[in-house]
Rosetta silent file (secondary structure, phi, psi, omega in degrees, C-alpha in Angstrom):
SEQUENCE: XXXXXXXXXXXXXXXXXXXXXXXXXXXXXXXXXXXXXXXXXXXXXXXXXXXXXXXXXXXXXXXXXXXXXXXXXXXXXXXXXXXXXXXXXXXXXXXXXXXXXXXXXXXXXXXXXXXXXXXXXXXXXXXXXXXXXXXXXXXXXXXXXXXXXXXXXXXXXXXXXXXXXXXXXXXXXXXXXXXXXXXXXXXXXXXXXXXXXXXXXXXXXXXXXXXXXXXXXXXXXXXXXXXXXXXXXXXXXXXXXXXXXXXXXXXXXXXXXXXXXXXXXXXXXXXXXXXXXXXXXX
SCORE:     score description
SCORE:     0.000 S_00000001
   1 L     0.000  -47.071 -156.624  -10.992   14.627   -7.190 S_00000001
   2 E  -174.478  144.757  175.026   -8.565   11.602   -7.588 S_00000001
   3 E  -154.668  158.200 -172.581   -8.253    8.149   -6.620 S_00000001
   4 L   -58.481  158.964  173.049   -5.505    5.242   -6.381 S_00000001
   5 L  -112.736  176.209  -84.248   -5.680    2.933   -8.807 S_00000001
   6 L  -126.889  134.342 -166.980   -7.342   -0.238   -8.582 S_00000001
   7 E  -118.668  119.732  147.537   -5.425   -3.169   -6.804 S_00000001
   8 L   -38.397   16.953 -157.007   -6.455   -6.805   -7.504 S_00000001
   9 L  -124.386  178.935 -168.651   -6.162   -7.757   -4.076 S_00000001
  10 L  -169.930  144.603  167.219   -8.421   -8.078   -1.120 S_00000001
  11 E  -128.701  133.339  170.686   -7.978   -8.832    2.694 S_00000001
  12 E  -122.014  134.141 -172.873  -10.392  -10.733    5.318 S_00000001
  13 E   -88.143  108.416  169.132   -9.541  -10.786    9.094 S_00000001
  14 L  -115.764 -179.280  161.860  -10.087  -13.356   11.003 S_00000001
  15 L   -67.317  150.400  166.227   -9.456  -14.776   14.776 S_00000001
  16 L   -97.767   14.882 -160.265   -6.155  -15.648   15.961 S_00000001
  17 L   -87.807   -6.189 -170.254   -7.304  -18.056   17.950 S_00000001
  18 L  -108.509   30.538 -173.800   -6.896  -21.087   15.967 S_00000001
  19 L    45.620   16.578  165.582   -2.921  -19.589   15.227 S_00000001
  20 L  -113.266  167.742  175.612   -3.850  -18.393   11.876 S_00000001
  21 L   -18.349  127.937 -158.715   -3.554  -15.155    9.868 S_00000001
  22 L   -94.065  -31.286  150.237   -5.660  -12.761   11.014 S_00000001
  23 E  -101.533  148.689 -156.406   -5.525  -11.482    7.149 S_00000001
  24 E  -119.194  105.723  171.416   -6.084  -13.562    4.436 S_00000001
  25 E   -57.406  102.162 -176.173   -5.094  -12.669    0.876 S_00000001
  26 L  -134.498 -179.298 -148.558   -7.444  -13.064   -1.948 S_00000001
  27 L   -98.907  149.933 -178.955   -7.923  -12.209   -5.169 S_00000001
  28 L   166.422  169.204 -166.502  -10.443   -9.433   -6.030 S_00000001
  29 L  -140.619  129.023  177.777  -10.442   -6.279   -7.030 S_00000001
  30 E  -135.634  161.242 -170.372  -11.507   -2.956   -5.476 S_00000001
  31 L   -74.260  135.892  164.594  -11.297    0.987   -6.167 S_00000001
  32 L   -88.438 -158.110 -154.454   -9.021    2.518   -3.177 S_00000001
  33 L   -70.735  161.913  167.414   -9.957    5.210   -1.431 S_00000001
  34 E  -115.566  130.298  153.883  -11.568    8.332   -3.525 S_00000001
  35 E   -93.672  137.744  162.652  -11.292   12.156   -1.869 S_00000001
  36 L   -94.849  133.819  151.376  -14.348   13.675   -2.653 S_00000001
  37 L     5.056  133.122  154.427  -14.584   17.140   -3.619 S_00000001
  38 L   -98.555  147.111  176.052  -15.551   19.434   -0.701 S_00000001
  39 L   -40.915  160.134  166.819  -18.668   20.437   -0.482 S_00000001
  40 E   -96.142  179.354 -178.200  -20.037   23.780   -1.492 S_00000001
  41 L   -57.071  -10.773 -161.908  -22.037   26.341    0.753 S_00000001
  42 L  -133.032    2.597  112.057  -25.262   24.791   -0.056 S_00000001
  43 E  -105.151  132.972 -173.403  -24.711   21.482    0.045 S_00000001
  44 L   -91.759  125.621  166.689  -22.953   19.067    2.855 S_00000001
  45 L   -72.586  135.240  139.090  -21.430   16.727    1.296 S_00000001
  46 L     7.783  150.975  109.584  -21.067   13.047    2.816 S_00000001
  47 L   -49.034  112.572  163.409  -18.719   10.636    4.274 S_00000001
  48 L  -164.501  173.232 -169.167  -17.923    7.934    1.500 S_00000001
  49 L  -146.079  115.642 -173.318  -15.273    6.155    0.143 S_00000001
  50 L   -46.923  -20.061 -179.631  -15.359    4.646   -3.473 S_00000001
  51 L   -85.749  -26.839  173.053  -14.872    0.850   -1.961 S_00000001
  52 L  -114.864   34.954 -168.859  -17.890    1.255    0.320 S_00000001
  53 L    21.147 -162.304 -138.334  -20.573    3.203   -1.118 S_00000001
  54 L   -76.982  156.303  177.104  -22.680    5.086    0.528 S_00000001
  55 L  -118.651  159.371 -166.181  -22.329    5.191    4.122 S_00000001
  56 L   -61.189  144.897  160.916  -25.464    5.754    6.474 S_00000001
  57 L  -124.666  145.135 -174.154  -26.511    9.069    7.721 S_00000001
  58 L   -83.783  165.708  170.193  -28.225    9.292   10.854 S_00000001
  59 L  -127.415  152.327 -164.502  -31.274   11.484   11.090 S_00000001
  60 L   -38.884 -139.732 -140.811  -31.761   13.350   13.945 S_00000001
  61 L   132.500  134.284  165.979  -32.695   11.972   17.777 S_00000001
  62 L   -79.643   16.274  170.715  -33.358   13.064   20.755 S_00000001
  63 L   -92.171  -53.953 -179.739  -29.732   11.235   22.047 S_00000001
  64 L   -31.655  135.601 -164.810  -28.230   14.141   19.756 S_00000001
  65 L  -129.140  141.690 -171.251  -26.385   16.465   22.523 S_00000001
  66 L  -113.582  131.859  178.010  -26.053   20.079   21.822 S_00000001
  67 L  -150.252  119.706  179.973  -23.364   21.931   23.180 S_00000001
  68 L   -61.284  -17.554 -153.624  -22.627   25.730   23.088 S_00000001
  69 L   -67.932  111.020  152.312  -19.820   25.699   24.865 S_00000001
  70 L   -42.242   -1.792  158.835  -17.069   28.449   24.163 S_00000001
  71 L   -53.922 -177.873  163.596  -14.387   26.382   25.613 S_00000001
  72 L  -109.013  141.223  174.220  -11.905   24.614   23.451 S_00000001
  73 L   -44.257  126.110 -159.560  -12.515   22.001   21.628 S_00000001
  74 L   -93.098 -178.194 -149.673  -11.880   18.863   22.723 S_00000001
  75 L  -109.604  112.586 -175.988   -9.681   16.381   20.262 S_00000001
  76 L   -28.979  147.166 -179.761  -11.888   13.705   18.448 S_00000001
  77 E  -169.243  120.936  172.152  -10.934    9.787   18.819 S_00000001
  78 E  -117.491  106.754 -174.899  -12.225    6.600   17.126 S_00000001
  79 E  -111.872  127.753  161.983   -9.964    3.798   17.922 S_00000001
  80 E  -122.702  120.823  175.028  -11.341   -0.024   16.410 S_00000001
  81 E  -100.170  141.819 -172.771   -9.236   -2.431   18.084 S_00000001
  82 L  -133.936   14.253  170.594   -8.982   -5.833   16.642 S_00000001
  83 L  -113.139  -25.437 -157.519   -6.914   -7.438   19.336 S_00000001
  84 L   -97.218   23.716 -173.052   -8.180   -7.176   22.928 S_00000001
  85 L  -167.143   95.640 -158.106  -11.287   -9.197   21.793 S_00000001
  86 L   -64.986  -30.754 -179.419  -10.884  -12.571   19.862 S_00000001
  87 L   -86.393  -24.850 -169.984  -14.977  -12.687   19.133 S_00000001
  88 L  -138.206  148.030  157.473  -15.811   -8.924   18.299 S_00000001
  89 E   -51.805  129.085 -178.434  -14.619   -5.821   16.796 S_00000001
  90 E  -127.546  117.713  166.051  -14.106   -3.126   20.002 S_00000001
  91 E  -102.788  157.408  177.684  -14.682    0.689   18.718 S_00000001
  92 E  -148.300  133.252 -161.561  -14.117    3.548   21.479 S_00000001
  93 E  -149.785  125.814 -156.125  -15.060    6.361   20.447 S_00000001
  94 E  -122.046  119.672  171.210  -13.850    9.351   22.796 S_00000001
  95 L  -122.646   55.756 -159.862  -15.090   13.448   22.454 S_00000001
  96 H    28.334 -157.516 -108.475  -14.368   14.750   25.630 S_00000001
  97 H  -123.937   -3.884 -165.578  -17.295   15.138   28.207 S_00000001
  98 H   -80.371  -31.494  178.563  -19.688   16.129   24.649 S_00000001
  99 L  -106.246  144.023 -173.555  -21.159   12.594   23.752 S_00000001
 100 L   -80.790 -158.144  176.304  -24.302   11.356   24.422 S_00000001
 101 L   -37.253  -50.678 -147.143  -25.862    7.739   24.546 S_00000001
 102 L    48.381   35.241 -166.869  -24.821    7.656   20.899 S_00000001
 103 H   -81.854   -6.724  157.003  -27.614    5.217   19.987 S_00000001
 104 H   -69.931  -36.684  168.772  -27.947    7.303   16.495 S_00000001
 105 H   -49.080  -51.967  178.326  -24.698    6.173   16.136 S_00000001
 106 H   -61.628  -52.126  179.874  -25.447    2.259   16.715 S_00000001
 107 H   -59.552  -25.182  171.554  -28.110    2.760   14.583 S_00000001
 108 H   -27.511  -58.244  170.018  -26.037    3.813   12.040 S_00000001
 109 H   -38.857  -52.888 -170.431  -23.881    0.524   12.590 S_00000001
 110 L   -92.930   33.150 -174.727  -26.343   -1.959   12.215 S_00000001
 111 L  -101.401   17.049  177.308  -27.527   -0.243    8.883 S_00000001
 112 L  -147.354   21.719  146.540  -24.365   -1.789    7.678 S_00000001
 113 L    74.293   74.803  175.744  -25.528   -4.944    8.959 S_00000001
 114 E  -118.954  173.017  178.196  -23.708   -5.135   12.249 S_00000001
 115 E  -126.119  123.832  144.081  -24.675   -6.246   15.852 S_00000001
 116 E   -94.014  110.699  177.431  -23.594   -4.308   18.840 S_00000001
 117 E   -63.188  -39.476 -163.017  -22.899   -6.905   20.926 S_00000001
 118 E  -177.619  150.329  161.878  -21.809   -4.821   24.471 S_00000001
 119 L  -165.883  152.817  155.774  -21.404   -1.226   25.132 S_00000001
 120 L  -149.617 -154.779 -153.579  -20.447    0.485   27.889 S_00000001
 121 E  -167.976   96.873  139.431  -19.346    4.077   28.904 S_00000001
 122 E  -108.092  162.116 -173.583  -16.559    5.172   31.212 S_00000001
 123 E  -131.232  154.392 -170.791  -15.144    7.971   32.328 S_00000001
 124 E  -137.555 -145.431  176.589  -11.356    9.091   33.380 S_00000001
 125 L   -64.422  -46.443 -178.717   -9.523   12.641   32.472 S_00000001
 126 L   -77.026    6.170  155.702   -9.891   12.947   29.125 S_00000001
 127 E   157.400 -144.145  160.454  -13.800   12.756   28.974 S_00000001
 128 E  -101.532  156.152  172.784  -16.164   10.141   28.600 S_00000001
 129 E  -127.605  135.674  178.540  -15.152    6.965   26.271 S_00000001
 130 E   -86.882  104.763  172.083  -18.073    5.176   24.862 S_00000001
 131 L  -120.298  109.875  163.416  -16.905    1.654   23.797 S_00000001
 132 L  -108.217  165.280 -169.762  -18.676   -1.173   21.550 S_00000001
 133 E  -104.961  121.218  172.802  -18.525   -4.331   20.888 S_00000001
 134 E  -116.401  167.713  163.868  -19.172   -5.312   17.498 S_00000001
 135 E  -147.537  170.087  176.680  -19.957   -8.519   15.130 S_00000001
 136 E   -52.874  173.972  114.190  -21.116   -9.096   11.594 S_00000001
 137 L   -40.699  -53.626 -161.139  -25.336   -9.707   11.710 S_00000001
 138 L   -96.100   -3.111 -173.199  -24.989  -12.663    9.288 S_00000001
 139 L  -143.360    0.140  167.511  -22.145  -14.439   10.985 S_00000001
 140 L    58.192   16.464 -176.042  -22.508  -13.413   14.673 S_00000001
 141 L  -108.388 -170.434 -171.825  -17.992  -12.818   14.383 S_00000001
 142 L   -98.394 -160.950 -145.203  -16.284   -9.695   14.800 S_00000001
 143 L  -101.280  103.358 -179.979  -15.830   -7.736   11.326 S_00000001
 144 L   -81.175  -26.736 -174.992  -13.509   -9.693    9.022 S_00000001
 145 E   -90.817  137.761 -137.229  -13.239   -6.836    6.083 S_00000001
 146 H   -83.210  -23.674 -178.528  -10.918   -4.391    5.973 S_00000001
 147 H   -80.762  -37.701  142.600  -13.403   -2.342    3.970 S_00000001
 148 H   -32.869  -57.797 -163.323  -15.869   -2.844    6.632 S_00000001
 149 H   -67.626  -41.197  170.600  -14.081   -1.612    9.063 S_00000001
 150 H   -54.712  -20.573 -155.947  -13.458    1.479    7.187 S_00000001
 151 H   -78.684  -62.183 -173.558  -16.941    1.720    6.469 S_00000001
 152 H   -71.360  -14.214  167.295  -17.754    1.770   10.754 S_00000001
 153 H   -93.311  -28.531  170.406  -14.960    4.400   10.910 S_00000001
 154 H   -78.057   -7.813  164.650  -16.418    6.793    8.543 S_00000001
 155 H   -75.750  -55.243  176.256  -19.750    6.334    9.896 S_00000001
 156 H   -49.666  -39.585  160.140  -18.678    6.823   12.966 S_00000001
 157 H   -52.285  -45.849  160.382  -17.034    9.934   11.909 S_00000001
 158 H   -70.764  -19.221  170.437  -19.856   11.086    9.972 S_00000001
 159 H   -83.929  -15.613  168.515  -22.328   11.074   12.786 S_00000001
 160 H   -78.168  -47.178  167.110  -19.885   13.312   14.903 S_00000001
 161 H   -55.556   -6.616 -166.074  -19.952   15.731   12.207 S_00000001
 162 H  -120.656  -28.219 -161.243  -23.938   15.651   11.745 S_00000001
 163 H  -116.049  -31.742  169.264  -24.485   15.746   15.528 S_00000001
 164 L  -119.748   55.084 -157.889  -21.399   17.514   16.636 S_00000001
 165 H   -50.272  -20.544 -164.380  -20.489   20.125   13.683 S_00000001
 166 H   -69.766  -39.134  155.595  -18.101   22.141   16.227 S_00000001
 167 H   -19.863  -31.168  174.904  -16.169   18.581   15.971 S_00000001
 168 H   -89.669    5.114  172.668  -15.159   19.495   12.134 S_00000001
 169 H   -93.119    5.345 -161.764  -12.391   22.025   13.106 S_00000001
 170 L  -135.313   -6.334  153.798  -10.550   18.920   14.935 S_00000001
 171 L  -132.963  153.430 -178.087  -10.678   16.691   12.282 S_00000001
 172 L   -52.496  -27.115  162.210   -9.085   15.899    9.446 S_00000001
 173 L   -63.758  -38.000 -175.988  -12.355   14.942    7.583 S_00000001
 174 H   -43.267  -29.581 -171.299  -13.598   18.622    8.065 S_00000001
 175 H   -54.574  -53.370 -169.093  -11.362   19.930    5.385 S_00000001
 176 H   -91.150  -38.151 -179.127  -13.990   18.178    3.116 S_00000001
 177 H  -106.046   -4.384  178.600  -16.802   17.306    4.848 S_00000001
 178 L  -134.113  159.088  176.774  -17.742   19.943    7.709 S_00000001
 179 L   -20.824  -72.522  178.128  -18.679   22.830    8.360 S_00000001
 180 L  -119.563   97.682 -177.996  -15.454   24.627    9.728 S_00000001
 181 L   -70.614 -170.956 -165.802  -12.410   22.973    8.388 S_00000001
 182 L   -87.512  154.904  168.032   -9.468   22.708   10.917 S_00000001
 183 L   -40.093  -53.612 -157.201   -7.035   25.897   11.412 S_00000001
 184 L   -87.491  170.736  164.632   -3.808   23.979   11.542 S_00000001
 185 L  -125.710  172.002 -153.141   -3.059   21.761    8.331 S_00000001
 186 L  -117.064  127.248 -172.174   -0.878   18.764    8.119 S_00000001
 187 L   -91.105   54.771 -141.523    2.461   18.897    6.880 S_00000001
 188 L   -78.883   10.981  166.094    2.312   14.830    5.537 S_00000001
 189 L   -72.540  -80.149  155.724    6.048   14.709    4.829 S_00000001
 190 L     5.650  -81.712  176.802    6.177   15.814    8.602 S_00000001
 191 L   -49.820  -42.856 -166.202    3.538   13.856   10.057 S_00000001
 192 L   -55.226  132.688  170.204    4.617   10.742    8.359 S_00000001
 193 E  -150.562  111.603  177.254    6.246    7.971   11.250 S_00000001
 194 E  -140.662  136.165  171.672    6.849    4.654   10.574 S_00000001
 195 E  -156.005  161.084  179.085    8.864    2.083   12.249 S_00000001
 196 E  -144.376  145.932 -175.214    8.617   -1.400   12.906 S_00000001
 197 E  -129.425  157.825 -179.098   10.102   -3.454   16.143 S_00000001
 198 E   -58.472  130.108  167.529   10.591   -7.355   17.374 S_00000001
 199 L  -161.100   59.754  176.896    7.947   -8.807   18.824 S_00000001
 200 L    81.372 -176.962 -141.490    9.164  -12.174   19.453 S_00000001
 201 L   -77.037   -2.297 -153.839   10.317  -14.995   17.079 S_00000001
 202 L  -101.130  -27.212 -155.107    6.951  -15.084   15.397 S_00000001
 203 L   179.088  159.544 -177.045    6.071  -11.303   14.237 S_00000001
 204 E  -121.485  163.792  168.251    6.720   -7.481   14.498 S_00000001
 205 E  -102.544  123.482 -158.284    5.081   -4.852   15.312 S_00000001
 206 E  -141.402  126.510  166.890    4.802   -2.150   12.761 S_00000001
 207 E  -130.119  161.689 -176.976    3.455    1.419   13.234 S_00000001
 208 E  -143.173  151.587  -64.705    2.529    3.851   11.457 S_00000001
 209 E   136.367   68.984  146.614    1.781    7.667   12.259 S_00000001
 210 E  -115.488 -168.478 -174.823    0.314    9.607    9.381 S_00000001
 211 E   -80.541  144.554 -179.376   -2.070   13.026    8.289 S_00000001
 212 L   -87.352  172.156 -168.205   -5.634   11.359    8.003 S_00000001
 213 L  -166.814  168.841 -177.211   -7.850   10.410    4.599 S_00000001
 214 L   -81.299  171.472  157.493  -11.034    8.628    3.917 S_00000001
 215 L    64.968    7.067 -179.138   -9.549    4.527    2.453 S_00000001
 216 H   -75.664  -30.788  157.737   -6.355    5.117    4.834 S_00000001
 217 H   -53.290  -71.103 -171.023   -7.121    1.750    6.278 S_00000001
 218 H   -51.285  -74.681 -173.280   -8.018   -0.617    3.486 S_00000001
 219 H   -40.177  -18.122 -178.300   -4.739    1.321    1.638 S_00000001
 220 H   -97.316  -24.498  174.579   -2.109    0.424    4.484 S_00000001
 221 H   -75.705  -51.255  159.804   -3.143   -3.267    4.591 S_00000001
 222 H   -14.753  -74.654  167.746   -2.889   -3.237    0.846 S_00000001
 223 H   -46.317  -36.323 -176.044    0.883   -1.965    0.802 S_00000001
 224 H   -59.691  -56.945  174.859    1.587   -4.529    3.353 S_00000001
 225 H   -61.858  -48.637 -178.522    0.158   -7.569    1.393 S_00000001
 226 L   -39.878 -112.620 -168.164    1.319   -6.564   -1.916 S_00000001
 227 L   -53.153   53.634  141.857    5.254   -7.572   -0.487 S_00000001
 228 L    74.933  -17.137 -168.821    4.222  -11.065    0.800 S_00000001
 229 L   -65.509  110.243  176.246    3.855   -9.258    4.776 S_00000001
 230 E   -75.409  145.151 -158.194    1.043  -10.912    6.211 S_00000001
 231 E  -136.651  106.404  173.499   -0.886   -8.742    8.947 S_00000001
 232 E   -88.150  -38.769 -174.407   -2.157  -10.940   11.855 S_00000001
 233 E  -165.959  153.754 -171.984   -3.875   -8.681   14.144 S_00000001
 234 L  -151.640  177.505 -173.147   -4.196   -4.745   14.477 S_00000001
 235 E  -158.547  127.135  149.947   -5.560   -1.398   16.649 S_00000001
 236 E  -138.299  112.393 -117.242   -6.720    1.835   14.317 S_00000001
 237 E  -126.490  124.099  178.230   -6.528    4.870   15.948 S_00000001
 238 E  -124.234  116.777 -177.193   -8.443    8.458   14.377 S_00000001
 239 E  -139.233   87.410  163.999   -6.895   11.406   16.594 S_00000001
 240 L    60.559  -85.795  161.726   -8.113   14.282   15.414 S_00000001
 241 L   -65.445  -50.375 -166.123   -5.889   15.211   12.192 S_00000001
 242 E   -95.464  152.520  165.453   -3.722   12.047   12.440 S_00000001
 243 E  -132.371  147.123  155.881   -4.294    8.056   12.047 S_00000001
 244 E  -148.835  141.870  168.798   -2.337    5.841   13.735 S_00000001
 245 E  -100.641  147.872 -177.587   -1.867    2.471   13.289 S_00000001
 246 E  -127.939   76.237 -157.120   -0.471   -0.244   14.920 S_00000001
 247 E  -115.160  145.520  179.604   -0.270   -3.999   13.224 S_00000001
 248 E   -78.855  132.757  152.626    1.420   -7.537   14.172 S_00000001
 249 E   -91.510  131.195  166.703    3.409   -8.418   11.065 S_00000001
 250 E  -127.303 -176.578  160.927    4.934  -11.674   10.033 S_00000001
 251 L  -129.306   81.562  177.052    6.610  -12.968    6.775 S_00000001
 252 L    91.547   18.079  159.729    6.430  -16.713    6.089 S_00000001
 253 L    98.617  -23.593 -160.205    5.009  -17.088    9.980 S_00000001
 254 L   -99.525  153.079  171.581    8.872  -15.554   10.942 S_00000001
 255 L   -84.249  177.651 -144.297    9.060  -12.109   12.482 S_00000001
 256 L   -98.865  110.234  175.073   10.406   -9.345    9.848 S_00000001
 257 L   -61.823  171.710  151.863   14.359   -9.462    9.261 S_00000001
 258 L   -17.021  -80.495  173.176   16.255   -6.061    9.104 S_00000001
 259 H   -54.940  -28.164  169.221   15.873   -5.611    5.407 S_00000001
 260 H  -118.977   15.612  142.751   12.462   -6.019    5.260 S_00000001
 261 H   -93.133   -1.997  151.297   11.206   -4.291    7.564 S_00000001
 262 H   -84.323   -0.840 -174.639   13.098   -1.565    5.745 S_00000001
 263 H   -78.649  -58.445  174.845   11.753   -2.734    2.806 S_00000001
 264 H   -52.726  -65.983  171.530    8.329   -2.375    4.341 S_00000001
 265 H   -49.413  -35.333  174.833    8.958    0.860    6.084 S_00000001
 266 H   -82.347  -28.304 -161.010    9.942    2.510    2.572 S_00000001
 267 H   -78.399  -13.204 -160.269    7.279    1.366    0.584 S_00000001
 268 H   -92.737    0.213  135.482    4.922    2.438    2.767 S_00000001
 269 H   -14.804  -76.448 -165.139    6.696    5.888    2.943 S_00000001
 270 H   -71.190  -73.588 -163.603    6.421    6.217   -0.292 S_00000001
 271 H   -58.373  -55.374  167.827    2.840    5.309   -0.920 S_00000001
 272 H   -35.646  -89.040  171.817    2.150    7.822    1.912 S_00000001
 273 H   -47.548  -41.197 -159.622    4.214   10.871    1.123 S_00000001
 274 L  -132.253   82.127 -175.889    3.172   10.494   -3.142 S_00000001
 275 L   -90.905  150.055  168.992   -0.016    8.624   -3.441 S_00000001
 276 L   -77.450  124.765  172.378   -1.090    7.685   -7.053 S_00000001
 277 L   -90.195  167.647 -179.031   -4.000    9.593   -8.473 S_00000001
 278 L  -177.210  157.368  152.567   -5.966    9.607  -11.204 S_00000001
 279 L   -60.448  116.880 -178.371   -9.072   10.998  -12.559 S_00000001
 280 L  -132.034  146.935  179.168  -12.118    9.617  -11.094 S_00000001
 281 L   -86.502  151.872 -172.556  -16.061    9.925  -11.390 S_00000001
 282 L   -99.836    0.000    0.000  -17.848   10.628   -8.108 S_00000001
């Protein structure tokens, strides 16, 4: 249907362990996210996003887990953390008591020329949480692109939908992409949260709270760098309907005065609430 238009900018992530940025601005230029059409009856459309072409689809497996169950649905959750792990990317990926091994999933991963690195599986109240540890294939590091990472959230997303269609009434990709999209809808004036707080003399902490979209990643680092904000380290959180983010900010190495983190807070408001559109080919 419509897509943002095209920013000259680029970000790569790096460790924080050597005190620098964890993103690094450079110049390049990619398409932001595209919504696709939703499918018709008689074809399922994809997962994809115009910056990261196609994204893998698993084909079935006997790790695919079938479940029948007439209960209610439990509430979907892909979190990629980019802090608790200075060498690798850490995904968690939570469906209540419903997912299996998920090794259709991994394969997915390294079709996008990743390593899983660790995995393990625990379980508390809310269900089981599967969590791996990833790096690049060609660099053994955890995932420096921002585009990447979107890439490993929409896979991951797309393999719940292919393996777990009751899963597409609980997320916000279902509207487009699944079977049964969800009953409630998102209000995204509503939904919309952003604030950002002190977190020491160096950097803030800035969150953000919105209705979910394919490119909702890439696009929030974007807003940031365009006004000079530098984004050192982050956690991105897919809860059902909702994204939420969480990223250390600095400006010039200094944590965020008053004005600009209101500065910050509106544009990305703004950006949010009215995103720019355009006519785009799929």
């Amino acid at each position: 249907m419509a897509s943002a238009s095209a920013a000259n900018c680029a970000v790569y992530l790096t460790t924080n362990t050597n005190n620098l940025p964890l993103f690094d601005l450079k110049n390049h230029s990619w398409r932001p996210a595209l919504l696709n059409r939703p499918p018709n009856n008689l074809e399922r459309t994809r997962l994809t996003s115009s910056m990261i072409g196609i994204i893998p689809r698993a084909t079935p497996s006997p790790t695919a887990v079938e479940n029948d169950d007439t209960d209610t649905v439990p509430t979907p959750k892909v979190i990629i953390d980019q802090d608790s792990d200075p060498d690798a990317t850490i995904v968690e990926i939570t469906f209540g008591d419903r997912l299996g091994a998920l090794l259709d999933t991994m394969n997915s991963l390294k079709s996008l020329g990743l390593n899983v690195v660790k995995a393990n599986v625990y379980l508390d109240s809310s269900g089981k949480h599967n969590k791996f540890a990833i790096t690049k294939a060609s660099t053994g590091r955890k995932v420096e692109d921002p585009e990447l990472l979107e890439a490993i959230r929409l896979t991951i997303i797309n393999n719940l939908l292919e393996y777990h269609p009751e899963s597409s009434s609980q997320l916000a990709m279902g509207v487009a992409f699944g079977i049964e999209p969800p009953k409630a809808k998102v209000d995204v004036d509503i939904a919309t949260h952003i604030h950002v707080d002190d977190d020491g003399p160096d950097r803030s902490l800035l969150h953000v709270e919105t209705a979910d979209r394919p490119g909702l990643l890439v696009d929030l680092v974007r807003i940031i760098t365009d006004i000079d904000i530098a984004v050192e380290s982050g956690e991105f959180d897919t809860e059902g309907l909702l994204a939420k983010a969480k990223f250390h900010v600095s400006y010039k190495g200094k944590a965020l005065i008053k004005p600009l983190q209101q500065v910050l807070a509106n544009s990305l408001r703004y950006f949010l609430r009215r995103p720019s559109t355009e006519e785009a080919s799929f």
